[in-house]
C-alpha positions as CSV (number, residue, x, y, z in Angstrom):
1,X,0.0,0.0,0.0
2,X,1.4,3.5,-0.6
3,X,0.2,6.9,1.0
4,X,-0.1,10.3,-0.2
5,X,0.6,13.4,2.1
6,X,0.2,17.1,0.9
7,X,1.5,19.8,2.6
8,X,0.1,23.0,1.0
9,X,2.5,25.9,1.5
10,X,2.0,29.5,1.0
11,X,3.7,29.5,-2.4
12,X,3.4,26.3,-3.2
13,X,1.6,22.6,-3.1
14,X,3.5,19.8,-2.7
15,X,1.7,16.0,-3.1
16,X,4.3,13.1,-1.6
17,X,3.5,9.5,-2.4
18,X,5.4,7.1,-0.4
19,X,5.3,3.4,-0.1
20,X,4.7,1.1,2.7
21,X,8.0,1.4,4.0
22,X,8.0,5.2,4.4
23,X,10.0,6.0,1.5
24,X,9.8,9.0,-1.0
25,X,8.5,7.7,-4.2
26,X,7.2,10.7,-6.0
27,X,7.4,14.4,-5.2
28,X,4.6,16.9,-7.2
29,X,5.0,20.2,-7.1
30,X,2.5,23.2,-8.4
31,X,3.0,26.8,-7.7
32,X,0.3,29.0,-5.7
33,X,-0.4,32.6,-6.9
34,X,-0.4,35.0,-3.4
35,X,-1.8,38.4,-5.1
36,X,-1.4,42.0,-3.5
37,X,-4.6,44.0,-4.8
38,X,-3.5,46.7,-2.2
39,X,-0.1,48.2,0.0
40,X,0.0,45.6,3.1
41,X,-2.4,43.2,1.3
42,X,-1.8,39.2,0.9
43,X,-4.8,37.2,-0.7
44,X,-5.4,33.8,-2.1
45,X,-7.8,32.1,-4.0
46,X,-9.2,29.4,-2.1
47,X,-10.5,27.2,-5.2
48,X,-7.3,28.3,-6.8
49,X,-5.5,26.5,-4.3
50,X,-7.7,23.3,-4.1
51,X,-7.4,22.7,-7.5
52,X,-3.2,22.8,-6.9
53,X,-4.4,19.8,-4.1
54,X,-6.3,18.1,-6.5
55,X,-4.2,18.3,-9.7
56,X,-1.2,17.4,-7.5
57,X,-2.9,14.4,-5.5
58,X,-4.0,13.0,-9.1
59,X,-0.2,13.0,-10.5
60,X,1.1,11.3,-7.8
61,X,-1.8,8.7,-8.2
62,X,-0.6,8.6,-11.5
63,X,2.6,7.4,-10.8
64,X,2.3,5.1,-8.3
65,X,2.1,1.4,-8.7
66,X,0.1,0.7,-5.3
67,X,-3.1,1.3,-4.1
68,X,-3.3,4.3,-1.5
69,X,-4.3,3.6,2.2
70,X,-4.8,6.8,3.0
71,X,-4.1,10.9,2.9
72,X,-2.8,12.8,5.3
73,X,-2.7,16.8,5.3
74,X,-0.6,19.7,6.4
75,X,-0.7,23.3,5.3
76,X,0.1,26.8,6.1
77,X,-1.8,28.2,9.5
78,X,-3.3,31.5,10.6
79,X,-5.1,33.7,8.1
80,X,-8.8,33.5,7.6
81,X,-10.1,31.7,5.3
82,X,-14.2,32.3,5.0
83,X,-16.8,30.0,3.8
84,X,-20.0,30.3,3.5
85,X,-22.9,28.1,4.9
86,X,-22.3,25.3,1.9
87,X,-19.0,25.1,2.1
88,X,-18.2,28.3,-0.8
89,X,-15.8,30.6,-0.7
90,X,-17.1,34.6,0.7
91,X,-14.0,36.0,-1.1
92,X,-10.3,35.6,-1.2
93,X,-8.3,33.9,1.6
94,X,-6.3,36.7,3.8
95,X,-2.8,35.6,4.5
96,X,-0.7,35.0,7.6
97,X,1.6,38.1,6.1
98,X,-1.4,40.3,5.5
99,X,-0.9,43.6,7.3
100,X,-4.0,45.6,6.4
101,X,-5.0,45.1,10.3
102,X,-1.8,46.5,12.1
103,X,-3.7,49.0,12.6
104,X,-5.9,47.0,15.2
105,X,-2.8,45.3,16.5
106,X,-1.3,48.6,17.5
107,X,-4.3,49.2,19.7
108,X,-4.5,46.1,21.2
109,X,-1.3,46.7,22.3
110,X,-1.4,50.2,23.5
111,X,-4.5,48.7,25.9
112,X,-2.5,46.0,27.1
113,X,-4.9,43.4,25.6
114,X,-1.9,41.5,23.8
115,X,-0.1,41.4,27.1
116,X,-2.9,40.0,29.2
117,X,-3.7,37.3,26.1
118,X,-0.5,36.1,26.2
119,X,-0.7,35.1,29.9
120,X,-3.4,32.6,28.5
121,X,-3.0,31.7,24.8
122,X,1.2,31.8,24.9
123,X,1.0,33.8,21.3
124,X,1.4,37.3,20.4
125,X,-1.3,38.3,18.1
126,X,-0.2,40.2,14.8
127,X,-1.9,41.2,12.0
128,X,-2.4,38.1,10.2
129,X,-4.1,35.9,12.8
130,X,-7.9,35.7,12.2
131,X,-8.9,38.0,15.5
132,X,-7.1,40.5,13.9
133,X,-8.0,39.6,10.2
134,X,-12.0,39.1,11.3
135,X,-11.6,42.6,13.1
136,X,-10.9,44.6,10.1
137,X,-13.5,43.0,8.4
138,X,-15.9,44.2,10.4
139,X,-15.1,47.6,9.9
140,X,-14.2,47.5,6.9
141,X,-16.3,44.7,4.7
142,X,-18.9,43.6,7.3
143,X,-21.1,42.4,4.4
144,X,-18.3,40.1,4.0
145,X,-19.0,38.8,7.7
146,X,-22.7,38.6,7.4
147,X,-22.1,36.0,4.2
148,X,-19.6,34.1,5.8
149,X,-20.5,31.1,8.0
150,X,-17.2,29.7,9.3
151,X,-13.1,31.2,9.7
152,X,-10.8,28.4,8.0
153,X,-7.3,28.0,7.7
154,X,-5.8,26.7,4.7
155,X,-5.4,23.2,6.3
156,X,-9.0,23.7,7.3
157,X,-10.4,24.5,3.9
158,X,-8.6,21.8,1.9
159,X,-10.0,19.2,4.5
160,X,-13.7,20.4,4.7
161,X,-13.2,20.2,0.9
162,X,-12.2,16.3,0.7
163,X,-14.0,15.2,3.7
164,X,-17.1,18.0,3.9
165,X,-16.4,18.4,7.0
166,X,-15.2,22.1,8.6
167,X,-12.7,21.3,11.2
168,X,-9.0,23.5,13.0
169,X,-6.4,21.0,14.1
170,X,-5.5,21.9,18.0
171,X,-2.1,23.6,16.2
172,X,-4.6,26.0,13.7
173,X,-6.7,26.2,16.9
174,X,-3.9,27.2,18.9
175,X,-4.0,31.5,18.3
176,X,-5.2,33.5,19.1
177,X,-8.4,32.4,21.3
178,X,-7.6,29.2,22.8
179,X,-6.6,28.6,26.4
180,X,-3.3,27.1,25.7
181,X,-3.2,24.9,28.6
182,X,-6.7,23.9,28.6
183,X,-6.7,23.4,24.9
184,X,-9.9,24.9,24.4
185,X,-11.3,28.1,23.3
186,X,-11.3,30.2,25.7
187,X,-14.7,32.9,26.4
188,X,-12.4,35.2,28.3
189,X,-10.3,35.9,25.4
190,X,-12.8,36.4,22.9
191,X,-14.3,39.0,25.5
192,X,-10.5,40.5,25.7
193,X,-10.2,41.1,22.1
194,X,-14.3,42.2,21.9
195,X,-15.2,39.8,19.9
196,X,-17.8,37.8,21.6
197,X,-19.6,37.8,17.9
198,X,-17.0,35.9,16.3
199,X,-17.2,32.5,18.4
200,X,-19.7,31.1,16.3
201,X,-17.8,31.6,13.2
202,X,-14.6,29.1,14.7
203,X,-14.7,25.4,13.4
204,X,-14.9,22.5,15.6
205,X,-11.5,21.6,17.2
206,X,-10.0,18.4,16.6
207,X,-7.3,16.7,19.1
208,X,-5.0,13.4,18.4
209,X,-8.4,11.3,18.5
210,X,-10.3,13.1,15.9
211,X,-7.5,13.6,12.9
212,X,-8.7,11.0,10.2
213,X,-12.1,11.3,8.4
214,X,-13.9,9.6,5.1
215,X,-12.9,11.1,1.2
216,X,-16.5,12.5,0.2
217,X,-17.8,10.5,-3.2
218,X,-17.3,14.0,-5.0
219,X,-14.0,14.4,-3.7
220,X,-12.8,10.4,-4.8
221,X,-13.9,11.2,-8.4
222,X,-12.2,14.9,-8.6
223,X,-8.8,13.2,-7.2
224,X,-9.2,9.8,-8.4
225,X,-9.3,7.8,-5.3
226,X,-11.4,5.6,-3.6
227,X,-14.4,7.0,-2.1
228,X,-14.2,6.5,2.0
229,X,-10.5,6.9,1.6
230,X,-9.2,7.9,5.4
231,X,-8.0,11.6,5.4
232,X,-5.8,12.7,8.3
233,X,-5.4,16.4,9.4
234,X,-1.8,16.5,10.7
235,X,-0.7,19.6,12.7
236,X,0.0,22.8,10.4
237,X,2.8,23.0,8.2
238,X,5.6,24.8,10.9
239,X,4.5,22.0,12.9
240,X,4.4,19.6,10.8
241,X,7.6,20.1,9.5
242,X,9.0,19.7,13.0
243,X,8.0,16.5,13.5
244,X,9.1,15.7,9.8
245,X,12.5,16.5,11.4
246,X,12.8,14.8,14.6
247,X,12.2,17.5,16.7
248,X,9.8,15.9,18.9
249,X,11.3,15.8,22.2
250,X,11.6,18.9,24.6
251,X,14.7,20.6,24.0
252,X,15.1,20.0,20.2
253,X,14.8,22.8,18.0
254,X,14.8,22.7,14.0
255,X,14.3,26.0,11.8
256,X,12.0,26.1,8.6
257,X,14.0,28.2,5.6
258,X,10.9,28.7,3.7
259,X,8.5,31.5,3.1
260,X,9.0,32.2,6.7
261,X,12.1,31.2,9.0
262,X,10.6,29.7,11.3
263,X,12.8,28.5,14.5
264,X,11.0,26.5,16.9
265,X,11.6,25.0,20.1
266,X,10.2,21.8,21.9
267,X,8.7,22.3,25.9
268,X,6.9,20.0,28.0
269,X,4.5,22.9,29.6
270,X,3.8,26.4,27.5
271,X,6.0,29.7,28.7
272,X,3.4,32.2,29.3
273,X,5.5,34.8,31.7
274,X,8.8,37.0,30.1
275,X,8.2,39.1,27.2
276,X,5.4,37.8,25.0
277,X,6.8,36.8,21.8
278,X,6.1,33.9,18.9
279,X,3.5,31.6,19.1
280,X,3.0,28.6,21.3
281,X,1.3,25.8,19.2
282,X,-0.4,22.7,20.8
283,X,0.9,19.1,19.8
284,X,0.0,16.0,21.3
285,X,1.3,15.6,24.9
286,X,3.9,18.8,24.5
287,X,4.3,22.2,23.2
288,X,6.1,24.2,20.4
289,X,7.2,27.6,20.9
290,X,7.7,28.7,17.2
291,X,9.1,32.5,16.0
292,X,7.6,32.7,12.3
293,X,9.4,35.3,11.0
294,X,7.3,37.6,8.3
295,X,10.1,37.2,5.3
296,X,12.5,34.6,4.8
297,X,12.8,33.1,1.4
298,X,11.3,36.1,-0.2
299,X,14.2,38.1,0.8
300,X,16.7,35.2,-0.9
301,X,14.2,35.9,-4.2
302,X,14.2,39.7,-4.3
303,X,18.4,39.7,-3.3
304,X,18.5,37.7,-6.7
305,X,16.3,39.7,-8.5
306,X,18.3,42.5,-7.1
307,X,21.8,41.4,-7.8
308,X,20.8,40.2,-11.3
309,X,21.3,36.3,-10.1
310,X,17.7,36.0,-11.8
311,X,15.9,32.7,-9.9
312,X,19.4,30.9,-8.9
313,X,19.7,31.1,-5.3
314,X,22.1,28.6,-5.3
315,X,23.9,31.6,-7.4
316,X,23.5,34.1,-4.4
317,X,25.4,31.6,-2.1
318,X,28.6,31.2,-4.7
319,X,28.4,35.2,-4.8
320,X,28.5,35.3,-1.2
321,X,31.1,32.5,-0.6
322,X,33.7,35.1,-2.3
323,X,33.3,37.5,0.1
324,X,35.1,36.4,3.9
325,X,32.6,36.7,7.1
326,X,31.0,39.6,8.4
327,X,31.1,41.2,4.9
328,X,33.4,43.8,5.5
329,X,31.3,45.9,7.7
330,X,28.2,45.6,6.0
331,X,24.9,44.4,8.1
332,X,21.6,43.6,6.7
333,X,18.1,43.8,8.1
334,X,16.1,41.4,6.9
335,X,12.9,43.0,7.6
336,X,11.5,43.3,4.1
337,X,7.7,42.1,4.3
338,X,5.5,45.1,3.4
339,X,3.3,43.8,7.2
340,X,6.3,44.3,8.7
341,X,7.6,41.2,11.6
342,X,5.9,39.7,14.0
343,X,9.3,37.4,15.3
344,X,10.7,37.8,17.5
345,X,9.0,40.7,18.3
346,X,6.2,42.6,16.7
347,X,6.5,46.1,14.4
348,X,4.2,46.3,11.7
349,X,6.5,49.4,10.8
350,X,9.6,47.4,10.9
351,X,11.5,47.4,7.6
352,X,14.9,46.2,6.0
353,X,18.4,48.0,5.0
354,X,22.1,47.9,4.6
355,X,23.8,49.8,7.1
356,X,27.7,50.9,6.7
357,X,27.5,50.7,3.0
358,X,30.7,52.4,1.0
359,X,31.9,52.3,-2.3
360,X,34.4,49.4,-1.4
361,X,31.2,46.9,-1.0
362,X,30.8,44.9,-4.1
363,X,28.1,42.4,-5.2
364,X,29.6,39.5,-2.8
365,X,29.3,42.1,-0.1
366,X,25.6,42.5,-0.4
367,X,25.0,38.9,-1.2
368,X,27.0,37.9,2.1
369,X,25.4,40.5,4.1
370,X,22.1,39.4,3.1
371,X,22.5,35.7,4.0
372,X,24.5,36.8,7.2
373,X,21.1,38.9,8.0
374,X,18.6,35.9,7.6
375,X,21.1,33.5,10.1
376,X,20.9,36.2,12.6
377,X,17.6,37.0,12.9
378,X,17.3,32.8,13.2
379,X,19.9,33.4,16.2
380,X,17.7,35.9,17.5
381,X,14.4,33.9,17.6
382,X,16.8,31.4,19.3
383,X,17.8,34.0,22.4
384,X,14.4,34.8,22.3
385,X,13.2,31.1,23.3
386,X,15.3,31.0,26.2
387,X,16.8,27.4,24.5
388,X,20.2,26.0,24.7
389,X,19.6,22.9,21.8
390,X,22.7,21.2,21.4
391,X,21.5,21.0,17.3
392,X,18.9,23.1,15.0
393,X,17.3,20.6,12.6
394,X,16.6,22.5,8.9
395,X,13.9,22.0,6.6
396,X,12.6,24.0,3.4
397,X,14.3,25.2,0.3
398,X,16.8,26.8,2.1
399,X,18.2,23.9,3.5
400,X,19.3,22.5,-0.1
401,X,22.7,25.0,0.4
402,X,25.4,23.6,2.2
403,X,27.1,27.2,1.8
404,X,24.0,28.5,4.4
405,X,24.0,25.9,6.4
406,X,27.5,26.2,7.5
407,X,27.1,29.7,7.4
408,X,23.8,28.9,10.1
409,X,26.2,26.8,12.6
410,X,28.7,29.5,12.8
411,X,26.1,31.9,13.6
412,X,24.3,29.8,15.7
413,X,27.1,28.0,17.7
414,X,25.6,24.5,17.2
415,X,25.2,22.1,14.4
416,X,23.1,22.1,12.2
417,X,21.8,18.9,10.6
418,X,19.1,18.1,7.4
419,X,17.3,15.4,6.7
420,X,17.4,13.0,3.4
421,X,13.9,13.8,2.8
422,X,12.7,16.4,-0.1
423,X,9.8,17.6,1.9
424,X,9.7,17.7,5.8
425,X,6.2,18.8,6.0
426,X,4.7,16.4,4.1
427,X,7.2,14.0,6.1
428,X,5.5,14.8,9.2
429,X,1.9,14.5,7.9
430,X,2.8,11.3,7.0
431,X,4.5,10.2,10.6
432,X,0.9,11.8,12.3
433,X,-0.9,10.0,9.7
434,X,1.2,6.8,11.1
435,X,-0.1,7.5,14.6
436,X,-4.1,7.9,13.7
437,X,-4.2,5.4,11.5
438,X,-2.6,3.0,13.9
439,X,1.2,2.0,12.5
440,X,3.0,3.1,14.8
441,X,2.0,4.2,18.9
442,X,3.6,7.4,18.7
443,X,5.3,10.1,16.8
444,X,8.7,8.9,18.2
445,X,8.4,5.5,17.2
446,X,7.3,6.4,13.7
447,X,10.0,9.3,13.6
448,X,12.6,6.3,14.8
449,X,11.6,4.2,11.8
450,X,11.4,6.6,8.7
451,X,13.3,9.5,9.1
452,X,16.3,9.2,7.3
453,X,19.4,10.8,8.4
454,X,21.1,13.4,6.6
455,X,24.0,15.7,6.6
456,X,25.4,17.6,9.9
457,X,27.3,21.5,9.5
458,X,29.7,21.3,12.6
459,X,30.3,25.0,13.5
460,X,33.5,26.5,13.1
461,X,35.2,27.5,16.1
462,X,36.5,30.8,14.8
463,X,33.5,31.9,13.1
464,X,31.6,30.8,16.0
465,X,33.8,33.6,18.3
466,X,33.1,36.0,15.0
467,X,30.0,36.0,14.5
468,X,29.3,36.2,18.3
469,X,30.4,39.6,18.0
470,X,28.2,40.4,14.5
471,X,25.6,39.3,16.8
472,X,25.6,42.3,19.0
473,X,26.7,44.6,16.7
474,X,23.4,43.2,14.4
475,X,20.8,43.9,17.7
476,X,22.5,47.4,18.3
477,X,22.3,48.3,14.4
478,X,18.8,47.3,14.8
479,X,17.5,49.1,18.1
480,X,19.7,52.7,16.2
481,X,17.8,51.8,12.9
482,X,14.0,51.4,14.7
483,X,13.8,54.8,16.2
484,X,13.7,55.6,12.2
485,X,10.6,53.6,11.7
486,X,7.8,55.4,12.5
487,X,9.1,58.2,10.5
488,X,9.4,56.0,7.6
489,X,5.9,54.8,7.9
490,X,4.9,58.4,7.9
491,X,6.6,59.1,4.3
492,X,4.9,56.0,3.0
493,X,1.8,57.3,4.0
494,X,1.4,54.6,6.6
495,X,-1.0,55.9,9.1
């Protein structure tokens, strides 16, 4: 028997197949369309997107030689994605990396509402989680609202749409209203945020015992399987991915180089005092503290576009190979999403430069300051999580350089190790989808028998001691450079 997982990403869908021992027999890719009708604005199509599910799922079917057993799911969280009463889109999907509500944020924040919520959920709401999302539609398309029956996430939609059934894993569930230790939603911060009106528009929550559900007869025929075929929800993709990895246990930590870096940390209980920061995502019997970062492989795209490298990161890394560490000076903030960042902390004004540029920087300079920039904001989600891993686990399509990898331990201080899988997301749907279906008892044991090992970047002593100081001179750069924000916003007309 052979399984499919899809893990639906913000840019792309990618369908695995693998057979009955766990390996990778096909890989489909389709690319997603994320459009930007307005300054701060992220939007998909939701049928857009299922028919990159469907198309994908159908060519993998295509190629293998086994029957399926199942499907198991994983996609990108937060956003909102509305629905009607049957099932039918209300409009475009709003992304996790929508801004348009920062405004909303902001106040939140000057009332000491995300404080308080953070004592109970464990996340710091930004603009692109659905209280935030859902409160700008009310004052700003509440027709919208009235048409729309139920808030989805992506995971959410493709599952109602193969199963008919509207559903949030616990991990979509997690932020912004659920009581993080309770693992429920929570009536006290619905009445936090003012949005007592919204409950009824959250799906039903599903927990380790209610992942898997039937393939609808119109579903089977549009992706040529079986009609009844079990479909498993699996955690959302940042989580996902971590299980894909190994990180499992409290105390591991792996980093997503995707869309978003995402560095993420394992804990047995959720850290609700310090300084609220990230997101704290339920999994079964533990916790994930996870800093998503706003921009992360979009800043690798636009540095090529930039430097003329066309789409060839793999050219960006040879241009910054030939220029030695700390890039003569020059420091890079990473900061480029038109929402601003929400990890590890949260500016919706927060945007990118070059600081101590001359005319002795060259091409290499920029592409080695730019890398250097991404592996340090990665170290700072890292400080920010209180962790001390003794490795950082990588996933995404960052993690196909060796040149950034290495370039990650030396920042980092510890090694850095990849898998041998293609797609760690998909990977962990598929070790979930082990669990609920009833191969394996756990997520260790099925992690233990088909995750395959990989490649490990030892850190460079030297480096190490380097980059230790780039560190500090990357958080003082930072703090000088924010004081300029507001005033930035104001000349964009950001108000």
């Amino acid at each position: 028997m052979a399984v499919i997982c899809v893990d639906a990403g913000t840019t792309m869908i990618k369908a695995v197949g693998y057979g009955d021992d766990g390996a990778e027999l096909v890989v489909e890719r389709r690319n997603t369309t994320v459009r930007r009708p307005a300054p701060g604005h992220a939007e998909q199509d939701l049928t857009e997107v299922w028919q990159a599910v469907a198309a994908g799922v159908r060519r993998v079917l295509e190629r293998l030689d086994a029957p399926v057993s199942h499907l198991a799911l994983t996609a990108q969280g937060d956003g909102s994605w509305l629905v009607d009463a049957a099932g039918e889109p209300t409009g475009p999907a709003i992304l996790w990396n929508d801004g348009r509500a920062a405004s909303i944020v902001e106040r939140w924040s000057r009332d000491g509402v995300l404080d308080r919520a953070f004592r109970l959920n464990g996340s710091l709401t930004f603009a692109g989680l659905p209280n935030a999302i859902l409160s700008w539609l009310r004052e700003h398309d509440p027709d919208r609202l009235a048409r729309s029956a139920a808030s989805l996430t992506c995971g959410g939609w493709i599952f109602a749409r193969l199963t008919g059934r509207p559903a949030a894993d616990e991990s979509d569930g997690s932020a912004p209203f659920m009581d993080i230790r309770e693992r429920r939603y929570s009536d006290e911060l619905f009445g936090m945020y003012g949005m007592e009106w919204a409950r009824p528009l959250l799906p039903d929550l599903r927990g380790d015992d209610r992942r898997a559900a039937p393939l609808t007869a119109s579903a089977a025929r549009e992706l040529g399987l079986a009609e009844g075929t079990p479909v498993v929800l699996a955690p959302y993709d940042v989580a996902s991915t971590a299980i894909g990895v190994g990180a499992i246990d409290p105390g591991q930590a792996c980093t997503i180089l995707g869309t978003t870096l995402c560095t993420e940390i394992v804990l047995e209980e959720p850290q609700l005092d310090g300084d609220p920061s990230g997101l704290t995502v339920a999994l079964r019997g533990r916790y994930l503290r996870a800093f998503p970062t706003l921009a992360g492989g979009q800043v690798i795209d636009w540095a090529c576009r930039m430097l003329g490298l066309g789409d060839d990161p793999a050219a960006l890394s040879a241009l910054a190979d030939r220029c030695p560490p700390g890039a003569d000076g020059l420091v890079f903030l990473p900061y480029l999403s038109p929402a601003g960042e929400r990890a590890p902390f949260l500016d919706s004004r927060a945007r990118g430069s070059f600081l101590g540029l001359s005319i002795d920087h060259d091409r290499e300079h920029l592409a080695r300051a730019v890398l250097e920039g991404l592996c340090l904001v990665i170290r700072d989600c890292m400080a920010a999580s209180g962790a001390r891993p003794v490795e950082l686990r990588v996933s995404g399509g960052g993690s196909a350089s060796p040149s950034w990898l290495r370039m990650l331990a030396d920042v980092t201080g510890v090694p850095v190790v990849r898998t041998a899988d293609a797609e760690a997301g998909a990977r962990g749907a598929f070790l979930v989808a082990a669990v609920a279906t009833g191969r394996a008892a756990s997520e260790r044991e099925a992690a233990d028998a088909y995750i395959r090992p990989g490649d490990v970047f030892d850190p460079d002593p030297a480096r190490v001691a380097r980059y230790a100081g780039a560190y500090e001179a990357f958080l003082t750069v930072r703090n000088a450079t924010a004081a300029a924000w507001p005033t930035l916003a104001t000349l964009r007309g950001d108000v």
